[in-house]
N, CA, C and O of each residue as an XYZ file, in Angstrom:
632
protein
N    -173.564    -86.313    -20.796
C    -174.683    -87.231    -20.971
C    -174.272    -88.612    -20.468
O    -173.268    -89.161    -20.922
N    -174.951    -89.114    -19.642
C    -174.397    -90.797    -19.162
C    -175.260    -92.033    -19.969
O    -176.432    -92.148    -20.328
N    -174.418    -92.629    -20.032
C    -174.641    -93.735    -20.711
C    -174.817    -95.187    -20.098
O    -174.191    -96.226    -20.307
N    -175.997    -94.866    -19.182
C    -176.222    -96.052    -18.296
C    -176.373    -97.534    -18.982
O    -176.961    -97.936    -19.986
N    -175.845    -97.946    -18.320
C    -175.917    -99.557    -18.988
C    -176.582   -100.753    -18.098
O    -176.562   -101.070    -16.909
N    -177.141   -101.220    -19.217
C    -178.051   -102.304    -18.039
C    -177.825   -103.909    -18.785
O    -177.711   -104.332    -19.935
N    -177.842   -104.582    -17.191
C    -177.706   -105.985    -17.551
C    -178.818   -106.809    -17.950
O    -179.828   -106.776    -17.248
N    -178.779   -107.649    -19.118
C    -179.977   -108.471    -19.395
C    -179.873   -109.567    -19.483
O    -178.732   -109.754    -19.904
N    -180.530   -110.805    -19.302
C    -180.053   -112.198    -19.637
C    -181.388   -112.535    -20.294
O    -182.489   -112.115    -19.941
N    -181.083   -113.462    -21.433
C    -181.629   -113.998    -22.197
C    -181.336   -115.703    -22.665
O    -180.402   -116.286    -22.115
N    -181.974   -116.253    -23.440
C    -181.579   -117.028    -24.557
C    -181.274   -116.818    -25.658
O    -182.040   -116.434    -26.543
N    -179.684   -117.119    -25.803
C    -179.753   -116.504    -27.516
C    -179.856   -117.742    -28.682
O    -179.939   -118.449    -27.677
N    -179.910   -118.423    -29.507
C    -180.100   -119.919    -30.078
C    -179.983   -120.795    -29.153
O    -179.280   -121.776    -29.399
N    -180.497   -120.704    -28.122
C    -180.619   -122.228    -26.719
C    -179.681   -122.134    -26.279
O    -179.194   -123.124    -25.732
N    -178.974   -120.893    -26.305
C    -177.864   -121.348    -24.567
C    -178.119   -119.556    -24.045
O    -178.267   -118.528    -24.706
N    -178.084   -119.775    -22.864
C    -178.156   -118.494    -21.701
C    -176.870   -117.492    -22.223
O    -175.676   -117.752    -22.379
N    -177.524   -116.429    -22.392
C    -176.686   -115.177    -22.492
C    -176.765   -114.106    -21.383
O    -177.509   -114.297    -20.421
N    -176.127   -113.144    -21.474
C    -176.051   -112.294    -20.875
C    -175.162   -110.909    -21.263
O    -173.941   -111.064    -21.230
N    -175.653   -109.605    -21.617
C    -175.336   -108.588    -22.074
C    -175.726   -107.574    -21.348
O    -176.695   -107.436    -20.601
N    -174.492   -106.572    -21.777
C    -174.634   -105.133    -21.234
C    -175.224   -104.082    -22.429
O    -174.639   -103.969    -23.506
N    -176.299   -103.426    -22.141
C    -176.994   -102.599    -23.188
C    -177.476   -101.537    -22.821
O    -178.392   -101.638    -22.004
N    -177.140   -100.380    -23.187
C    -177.897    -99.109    -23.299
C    -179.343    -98.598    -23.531
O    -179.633    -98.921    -24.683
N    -180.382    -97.944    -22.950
C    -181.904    -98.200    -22.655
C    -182.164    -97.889    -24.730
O    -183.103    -98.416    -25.327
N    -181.324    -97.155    -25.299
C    -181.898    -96.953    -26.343
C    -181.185    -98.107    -28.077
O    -181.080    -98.093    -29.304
N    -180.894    -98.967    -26.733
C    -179.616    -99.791    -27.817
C    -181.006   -101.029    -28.719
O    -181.925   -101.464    -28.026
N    -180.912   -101.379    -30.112
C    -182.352   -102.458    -30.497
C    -181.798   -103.764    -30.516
O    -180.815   -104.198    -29.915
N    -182.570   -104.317    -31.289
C    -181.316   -105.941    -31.270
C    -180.795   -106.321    -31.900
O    -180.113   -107.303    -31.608
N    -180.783   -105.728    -33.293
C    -179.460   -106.160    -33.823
C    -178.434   -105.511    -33.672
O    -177.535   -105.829    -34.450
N    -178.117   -104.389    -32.682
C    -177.143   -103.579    -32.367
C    -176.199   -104.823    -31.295
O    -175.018   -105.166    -31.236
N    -177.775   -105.309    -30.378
C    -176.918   -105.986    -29.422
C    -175.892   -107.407    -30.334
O    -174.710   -107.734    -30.430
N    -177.554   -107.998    -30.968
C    -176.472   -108.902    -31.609
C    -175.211   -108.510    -32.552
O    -174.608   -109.516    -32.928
N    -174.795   -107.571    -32.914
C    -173.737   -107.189    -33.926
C    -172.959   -107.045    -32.619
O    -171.799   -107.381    -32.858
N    -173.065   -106.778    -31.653
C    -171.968   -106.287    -30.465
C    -171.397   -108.165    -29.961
O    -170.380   -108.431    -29.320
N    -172.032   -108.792    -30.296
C    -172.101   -110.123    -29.933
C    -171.357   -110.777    -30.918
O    -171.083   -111.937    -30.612
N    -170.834   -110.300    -32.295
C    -170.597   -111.053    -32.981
C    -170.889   -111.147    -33.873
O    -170.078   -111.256    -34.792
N    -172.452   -111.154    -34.096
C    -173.556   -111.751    -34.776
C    -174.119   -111.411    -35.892
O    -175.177   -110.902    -35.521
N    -174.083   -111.365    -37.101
C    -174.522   -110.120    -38.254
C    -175.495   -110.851    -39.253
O    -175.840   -110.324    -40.310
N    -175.922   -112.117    -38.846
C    -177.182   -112.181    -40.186
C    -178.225   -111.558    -39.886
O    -179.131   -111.742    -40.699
N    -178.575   -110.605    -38.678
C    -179.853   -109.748    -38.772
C    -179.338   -108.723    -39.095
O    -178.465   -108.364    -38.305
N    -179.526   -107.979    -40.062
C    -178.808   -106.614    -40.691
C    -179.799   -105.486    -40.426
O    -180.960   -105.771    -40.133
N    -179.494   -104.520    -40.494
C    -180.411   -103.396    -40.428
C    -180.370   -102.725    -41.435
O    -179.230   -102.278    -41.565
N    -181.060   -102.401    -42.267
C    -181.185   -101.939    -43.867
C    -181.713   -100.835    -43.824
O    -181.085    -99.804    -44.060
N    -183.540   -100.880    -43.372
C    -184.149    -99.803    -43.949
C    -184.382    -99.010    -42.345
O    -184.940    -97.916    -42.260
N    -183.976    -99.596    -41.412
C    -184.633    -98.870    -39.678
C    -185.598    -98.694    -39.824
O    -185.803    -97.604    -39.289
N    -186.899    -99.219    -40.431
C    -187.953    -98.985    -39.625
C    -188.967    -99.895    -40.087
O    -190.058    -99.563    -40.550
N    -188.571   -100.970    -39.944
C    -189.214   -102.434    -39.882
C    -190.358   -102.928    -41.325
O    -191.391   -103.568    -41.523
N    -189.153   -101.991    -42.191
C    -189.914   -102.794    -43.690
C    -189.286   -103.147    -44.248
O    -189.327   -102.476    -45.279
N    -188.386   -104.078    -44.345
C    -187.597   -104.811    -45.050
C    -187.559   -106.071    -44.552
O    -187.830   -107.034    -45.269
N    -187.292   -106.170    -43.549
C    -187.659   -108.058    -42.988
C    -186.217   -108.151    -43.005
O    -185.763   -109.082    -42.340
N    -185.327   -107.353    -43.650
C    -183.617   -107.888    -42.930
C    -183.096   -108.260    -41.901
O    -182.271   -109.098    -41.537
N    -183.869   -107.305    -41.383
C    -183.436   -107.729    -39.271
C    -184.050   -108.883    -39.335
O    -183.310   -109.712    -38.806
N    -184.902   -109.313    -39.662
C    -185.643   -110.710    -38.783
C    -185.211   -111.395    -38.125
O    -184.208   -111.940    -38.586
N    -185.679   -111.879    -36.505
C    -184.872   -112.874    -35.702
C    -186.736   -113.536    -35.114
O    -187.887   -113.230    -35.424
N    -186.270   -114.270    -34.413
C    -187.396   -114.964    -34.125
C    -187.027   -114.591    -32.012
O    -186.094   -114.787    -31.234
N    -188.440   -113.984    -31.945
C    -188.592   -113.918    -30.346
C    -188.888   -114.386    -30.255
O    -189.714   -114.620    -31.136
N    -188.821   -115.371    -29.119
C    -189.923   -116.174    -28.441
C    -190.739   -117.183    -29.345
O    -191.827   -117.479    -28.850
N    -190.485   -117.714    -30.434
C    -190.648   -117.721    -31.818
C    -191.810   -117.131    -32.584
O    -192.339   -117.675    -33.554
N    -192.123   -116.085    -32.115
C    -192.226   -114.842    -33.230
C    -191.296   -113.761    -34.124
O    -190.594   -112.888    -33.612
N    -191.494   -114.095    -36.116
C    -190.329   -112.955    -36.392
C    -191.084   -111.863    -35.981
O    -192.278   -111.566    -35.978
N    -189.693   -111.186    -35.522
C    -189.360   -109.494    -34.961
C    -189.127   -108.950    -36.245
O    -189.051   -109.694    -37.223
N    -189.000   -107.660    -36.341
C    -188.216   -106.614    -37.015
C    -186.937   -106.306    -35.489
O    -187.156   -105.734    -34.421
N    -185.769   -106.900    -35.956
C    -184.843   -106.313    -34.480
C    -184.584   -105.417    -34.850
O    -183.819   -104.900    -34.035
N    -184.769   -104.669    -35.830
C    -184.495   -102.967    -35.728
C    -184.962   -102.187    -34.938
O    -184.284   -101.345    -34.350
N    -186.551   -102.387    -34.757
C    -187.083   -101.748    -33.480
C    -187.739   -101.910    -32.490
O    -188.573   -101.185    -31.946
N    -187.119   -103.480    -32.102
C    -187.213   -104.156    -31.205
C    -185.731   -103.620    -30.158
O    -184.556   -103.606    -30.524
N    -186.265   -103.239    -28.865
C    -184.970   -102.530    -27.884
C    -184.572   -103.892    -27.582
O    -185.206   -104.940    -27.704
N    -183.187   -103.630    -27.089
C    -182.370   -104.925    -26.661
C    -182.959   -105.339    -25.258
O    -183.201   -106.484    -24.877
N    -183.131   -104.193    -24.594
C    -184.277   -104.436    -23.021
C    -185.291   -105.466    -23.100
O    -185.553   -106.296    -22.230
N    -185.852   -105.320    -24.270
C    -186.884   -106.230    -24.619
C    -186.678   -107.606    -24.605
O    -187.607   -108.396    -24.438
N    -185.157   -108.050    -24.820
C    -185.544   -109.688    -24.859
C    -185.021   -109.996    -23.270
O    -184.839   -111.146    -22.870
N    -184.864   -109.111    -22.651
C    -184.656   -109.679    -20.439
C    -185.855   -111.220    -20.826
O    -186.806   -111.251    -21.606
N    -185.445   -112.042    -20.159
C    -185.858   -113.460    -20.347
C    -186.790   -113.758    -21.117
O    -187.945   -113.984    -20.756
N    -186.330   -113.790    -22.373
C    -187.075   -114.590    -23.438
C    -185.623   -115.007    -24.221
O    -184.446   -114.814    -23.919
N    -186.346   -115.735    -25.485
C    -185.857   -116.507    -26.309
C    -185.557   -115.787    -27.412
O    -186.543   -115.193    -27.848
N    -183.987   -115.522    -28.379
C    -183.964   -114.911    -29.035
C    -183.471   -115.824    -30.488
O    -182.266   -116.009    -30.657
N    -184.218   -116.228    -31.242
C    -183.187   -117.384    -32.476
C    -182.929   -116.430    -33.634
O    -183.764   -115.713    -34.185
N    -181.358   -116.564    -33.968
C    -180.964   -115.913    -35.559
C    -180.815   -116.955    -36.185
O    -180.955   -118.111    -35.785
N    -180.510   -116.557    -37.237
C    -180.029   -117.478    -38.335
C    -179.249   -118.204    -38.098
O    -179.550   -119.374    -38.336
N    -177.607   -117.888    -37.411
C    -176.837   -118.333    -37.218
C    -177.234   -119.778    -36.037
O    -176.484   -120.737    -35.851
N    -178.331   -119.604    -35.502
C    -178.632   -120.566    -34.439
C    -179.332   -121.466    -35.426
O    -179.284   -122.530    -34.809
N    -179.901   -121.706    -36.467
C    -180.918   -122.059    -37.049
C    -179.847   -123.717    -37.474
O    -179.974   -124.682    -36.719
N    -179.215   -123.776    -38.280
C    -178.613   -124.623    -38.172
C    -177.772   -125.649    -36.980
O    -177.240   -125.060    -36.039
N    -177.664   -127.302    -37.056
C    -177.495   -127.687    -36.119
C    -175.703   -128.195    -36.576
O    -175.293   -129.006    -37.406
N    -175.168   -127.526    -35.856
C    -173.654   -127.514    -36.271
C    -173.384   -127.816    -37.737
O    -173.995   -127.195    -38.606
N    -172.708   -128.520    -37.963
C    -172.598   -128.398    -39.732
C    -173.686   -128.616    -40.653
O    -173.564   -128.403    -41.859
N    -174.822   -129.065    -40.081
C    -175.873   -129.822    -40.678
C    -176.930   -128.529    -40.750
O    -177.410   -127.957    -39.772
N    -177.204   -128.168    -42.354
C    -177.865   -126.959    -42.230
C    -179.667   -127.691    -42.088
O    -180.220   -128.755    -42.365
N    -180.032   -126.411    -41.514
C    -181.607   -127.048    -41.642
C    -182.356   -127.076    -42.489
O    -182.004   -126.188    -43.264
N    -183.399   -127.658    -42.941
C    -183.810   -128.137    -43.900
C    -184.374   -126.571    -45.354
O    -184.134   -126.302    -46.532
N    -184.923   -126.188    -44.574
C    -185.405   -124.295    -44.986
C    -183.916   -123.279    -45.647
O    -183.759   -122.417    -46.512
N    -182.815   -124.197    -44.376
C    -181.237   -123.553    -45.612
C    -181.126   -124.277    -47.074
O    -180.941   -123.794    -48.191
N    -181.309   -125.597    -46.644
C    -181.071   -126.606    -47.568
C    -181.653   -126.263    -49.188
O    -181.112   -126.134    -50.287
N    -182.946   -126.202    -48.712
C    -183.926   -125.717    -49.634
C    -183.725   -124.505    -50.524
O    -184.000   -124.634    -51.717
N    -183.189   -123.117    -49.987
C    -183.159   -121.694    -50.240
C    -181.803   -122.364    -51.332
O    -181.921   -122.122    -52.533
N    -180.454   -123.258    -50.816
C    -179.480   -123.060    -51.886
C    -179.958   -124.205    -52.911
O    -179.215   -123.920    -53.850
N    -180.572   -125.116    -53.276
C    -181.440   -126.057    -53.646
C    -181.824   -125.430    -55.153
O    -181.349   -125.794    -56.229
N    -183.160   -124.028    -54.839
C    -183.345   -123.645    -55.333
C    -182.983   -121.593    -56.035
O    -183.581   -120.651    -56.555
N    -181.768   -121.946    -55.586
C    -180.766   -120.467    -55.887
C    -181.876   -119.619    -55.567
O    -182.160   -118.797    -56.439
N    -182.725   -119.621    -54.295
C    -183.328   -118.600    -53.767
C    -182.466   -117.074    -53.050
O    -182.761   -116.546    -51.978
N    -181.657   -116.744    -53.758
C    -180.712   -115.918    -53.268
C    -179.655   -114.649    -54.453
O    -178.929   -115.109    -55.334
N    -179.735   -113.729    -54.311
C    -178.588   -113.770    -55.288
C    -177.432   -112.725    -54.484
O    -176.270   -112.743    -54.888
N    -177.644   -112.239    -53.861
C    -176.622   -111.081    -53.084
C    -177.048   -112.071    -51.745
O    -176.185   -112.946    -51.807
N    -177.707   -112.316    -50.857
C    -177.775   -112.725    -49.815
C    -178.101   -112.267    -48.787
O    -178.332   -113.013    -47.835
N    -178.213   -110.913    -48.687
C    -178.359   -109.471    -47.770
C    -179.765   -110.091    -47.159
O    -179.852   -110.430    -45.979
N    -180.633   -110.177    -47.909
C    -182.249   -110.312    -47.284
C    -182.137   -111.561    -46.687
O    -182.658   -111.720    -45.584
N    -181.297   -112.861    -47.453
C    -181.428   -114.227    -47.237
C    -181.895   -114.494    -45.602
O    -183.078   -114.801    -45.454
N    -180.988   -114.390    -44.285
C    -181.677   -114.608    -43.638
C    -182.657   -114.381    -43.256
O    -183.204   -115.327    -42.690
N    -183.396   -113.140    -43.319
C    -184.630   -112.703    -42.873
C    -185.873   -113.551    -43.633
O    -186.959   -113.848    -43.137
N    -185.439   -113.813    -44.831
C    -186.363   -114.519    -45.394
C    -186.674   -116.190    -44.730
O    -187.748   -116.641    -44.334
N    -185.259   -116.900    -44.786
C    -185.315   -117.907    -44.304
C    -185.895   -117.906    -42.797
O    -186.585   -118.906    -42.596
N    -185.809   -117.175    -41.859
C    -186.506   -116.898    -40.725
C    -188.050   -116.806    -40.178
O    -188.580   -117.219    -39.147
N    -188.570   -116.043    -41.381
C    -189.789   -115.780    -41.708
C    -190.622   -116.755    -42.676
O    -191.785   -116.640    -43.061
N    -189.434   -117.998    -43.018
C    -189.916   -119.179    -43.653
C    -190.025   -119.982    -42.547
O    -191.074   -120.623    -42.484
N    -189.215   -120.132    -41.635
C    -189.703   -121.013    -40.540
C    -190.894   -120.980    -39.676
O    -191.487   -121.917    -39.142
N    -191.176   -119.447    -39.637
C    -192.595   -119.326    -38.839
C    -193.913   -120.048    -39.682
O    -194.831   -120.831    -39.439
N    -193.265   -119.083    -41.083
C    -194.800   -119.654    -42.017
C    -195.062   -121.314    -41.601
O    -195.938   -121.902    -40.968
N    -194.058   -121.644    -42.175
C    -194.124   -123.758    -42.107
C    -194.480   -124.033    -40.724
O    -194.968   -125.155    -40.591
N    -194.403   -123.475    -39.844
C    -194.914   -124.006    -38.574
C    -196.440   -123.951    -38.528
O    -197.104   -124.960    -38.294
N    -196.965   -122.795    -38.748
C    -198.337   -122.404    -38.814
C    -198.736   -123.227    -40.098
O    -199.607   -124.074    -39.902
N    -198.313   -123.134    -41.197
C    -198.600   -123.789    -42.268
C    -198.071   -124.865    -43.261
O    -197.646   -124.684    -44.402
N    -198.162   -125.721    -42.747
C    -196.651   -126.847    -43.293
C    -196.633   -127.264    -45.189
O    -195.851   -127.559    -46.093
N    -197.877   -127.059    -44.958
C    -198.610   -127.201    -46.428
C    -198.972   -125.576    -47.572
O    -200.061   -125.608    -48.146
N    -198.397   -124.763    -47.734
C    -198.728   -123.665    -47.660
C    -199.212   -123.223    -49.366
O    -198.737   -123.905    -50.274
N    -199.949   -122.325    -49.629
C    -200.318   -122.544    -51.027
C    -199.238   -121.356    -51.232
O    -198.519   -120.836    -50.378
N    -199.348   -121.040    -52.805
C    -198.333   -119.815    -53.372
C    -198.221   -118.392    -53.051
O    -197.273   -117.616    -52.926
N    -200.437   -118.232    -52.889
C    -200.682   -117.147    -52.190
C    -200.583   -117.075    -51.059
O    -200.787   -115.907    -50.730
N    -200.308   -117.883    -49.968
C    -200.211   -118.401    -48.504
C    -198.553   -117.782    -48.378
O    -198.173   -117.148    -47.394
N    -197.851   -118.036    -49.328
C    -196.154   -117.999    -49.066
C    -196.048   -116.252    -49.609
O    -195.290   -115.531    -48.960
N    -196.765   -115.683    -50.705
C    -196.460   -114.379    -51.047
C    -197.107   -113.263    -49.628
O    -196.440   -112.295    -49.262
N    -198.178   -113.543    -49.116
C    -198.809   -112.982    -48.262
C    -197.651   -112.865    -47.049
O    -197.101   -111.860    -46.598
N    -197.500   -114.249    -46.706
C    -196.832   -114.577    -45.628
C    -195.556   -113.474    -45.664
O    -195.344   -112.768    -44.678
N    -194.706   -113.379    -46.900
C    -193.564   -113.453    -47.238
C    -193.126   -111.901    -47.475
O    -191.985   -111.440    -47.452
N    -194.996   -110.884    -47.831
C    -194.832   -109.820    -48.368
C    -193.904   -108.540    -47.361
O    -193.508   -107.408    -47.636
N    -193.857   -109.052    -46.615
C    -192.579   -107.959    -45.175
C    -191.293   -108.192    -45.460
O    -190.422   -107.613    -44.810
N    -191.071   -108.802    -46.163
C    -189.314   -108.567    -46.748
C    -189.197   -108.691    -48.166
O    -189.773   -109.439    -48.956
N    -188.469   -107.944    -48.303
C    -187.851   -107.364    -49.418
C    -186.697   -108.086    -50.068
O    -186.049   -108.876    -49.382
N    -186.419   -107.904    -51.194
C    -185.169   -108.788    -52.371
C    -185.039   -107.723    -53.191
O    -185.932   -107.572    -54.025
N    -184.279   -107.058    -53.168
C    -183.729   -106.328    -53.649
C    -183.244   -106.619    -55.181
O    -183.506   -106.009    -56.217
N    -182.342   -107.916    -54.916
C    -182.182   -108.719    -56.640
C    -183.075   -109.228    -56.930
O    -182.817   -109.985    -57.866
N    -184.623   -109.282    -56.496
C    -185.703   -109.806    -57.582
C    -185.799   -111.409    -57.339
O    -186.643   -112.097    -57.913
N    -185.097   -111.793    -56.670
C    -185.006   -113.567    -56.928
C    -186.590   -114.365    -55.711
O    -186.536   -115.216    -54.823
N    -187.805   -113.551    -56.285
C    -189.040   -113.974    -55.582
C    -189.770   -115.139    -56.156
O    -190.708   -115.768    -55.666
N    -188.909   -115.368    -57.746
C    -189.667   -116.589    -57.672
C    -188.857   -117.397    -57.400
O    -189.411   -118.097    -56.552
N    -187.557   -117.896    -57.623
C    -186.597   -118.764    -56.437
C    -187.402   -118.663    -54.931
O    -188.025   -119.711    -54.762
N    -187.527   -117.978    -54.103
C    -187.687   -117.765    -53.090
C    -188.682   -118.697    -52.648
O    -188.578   -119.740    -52.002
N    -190.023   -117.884    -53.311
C    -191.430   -119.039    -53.455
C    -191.266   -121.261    -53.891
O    -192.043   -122.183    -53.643
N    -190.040   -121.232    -54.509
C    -189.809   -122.241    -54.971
C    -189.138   -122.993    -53.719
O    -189.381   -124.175    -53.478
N    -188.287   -122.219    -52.959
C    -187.565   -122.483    -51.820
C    -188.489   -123.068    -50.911
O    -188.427   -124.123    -50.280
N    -189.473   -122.064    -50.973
C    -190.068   -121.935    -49.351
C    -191.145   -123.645    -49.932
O    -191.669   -124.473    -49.188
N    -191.127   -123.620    -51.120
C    -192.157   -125.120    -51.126
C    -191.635   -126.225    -51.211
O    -192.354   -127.194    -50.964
N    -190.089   -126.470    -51.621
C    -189.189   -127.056    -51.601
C    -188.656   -127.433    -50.021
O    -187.947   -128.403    -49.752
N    -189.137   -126.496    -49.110
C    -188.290   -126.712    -47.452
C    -190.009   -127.461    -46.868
O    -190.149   -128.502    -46.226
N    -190.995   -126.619    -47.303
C    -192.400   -127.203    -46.917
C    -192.117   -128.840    -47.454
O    -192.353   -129.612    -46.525
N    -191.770   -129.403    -48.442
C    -192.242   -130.552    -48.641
C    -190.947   -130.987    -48.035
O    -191.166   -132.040    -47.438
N    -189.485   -130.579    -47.911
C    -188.925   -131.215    -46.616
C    -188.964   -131.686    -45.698
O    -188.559   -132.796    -45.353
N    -189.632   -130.640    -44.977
C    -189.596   -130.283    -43.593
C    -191.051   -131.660    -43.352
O    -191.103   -132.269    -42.284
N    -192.079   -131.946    -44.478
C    -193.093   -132.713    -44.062
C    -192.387   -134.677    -44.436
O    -193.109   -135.664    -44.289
N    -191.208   -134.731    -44.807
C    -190.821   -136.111    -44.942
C    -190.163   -136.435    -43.737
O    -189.715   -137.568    -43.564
């Protein structure tokens, strides 16, 4: 069986990448081959919100998103989300309000907090549970979470 490999270039957090990937390889395979592990793959089949990365800045599920798929676009993880030591305001917020307790989901959540606040900077409770209902917490910590995400909203608006 051959295992053709193909070249892709992308953006991965704002600087030009470039990877070798297999037609059936997704993206957090590529990113884990990269290094990269705050998009986790939990449940494979895009209900948990663990993978979350932001395409193009839309969150993905990179579980079943193919790595082919990001050939020139924009790919942001978590790990890009912060600006060198200075976490961003949506991290700030999540440890603020111990929105976390194992951490496993944490980025996906925080990811899927950045989209909401863009679309909605002001967001109501039911606005953040709706928004929010594609990932999963396993330790239960949803009302931290909700507290987070209004805590980074009234950040992110000073």
């Amino acid at each position: 069986m051959s295992h053709t490999m193909h070249e892709i270039s992308f953006t991965l957090n704002g600087r030009t990448q470039s990877a070798q990937v297999q037609a059936h390889q997704n993206v957090v395979e590529l990113l884990n081959s990269l290094d990269l592990c705050g998009a986790r793959e939990s449940c494979g089949q895009g209900l948990c919100g663990t993978c979350t990365v932001l395409i193009d800045g839309q969150a993905v599920s990179a579980c079943l998103e193919l790595a082919l798929n990001v050939q020139n676009k924009s790919v942001q993880t978590i790990e890009g989300l912060s600006s060198g030591t200075e976490l961003h305001p949506i991290q700030e917020a999540f440890i603020q309000a111990n929105a976390f307790q194992c951490g496993f989901c944490t980025p996906g959540f925080i990811l899927m907090t950045k989209t909401l606040l863009e679309q909605h900077p002001n967001p109501t409770e039911d606005q953040i549970k709706h928004y929010l209902s594609g990932n999963l917490c396993r330790c239960g910590a949803y009302p931290e979470i909700i507290k987070a995400v209004q805590l980074a909203a009234q950040k992110m608006r000073t």
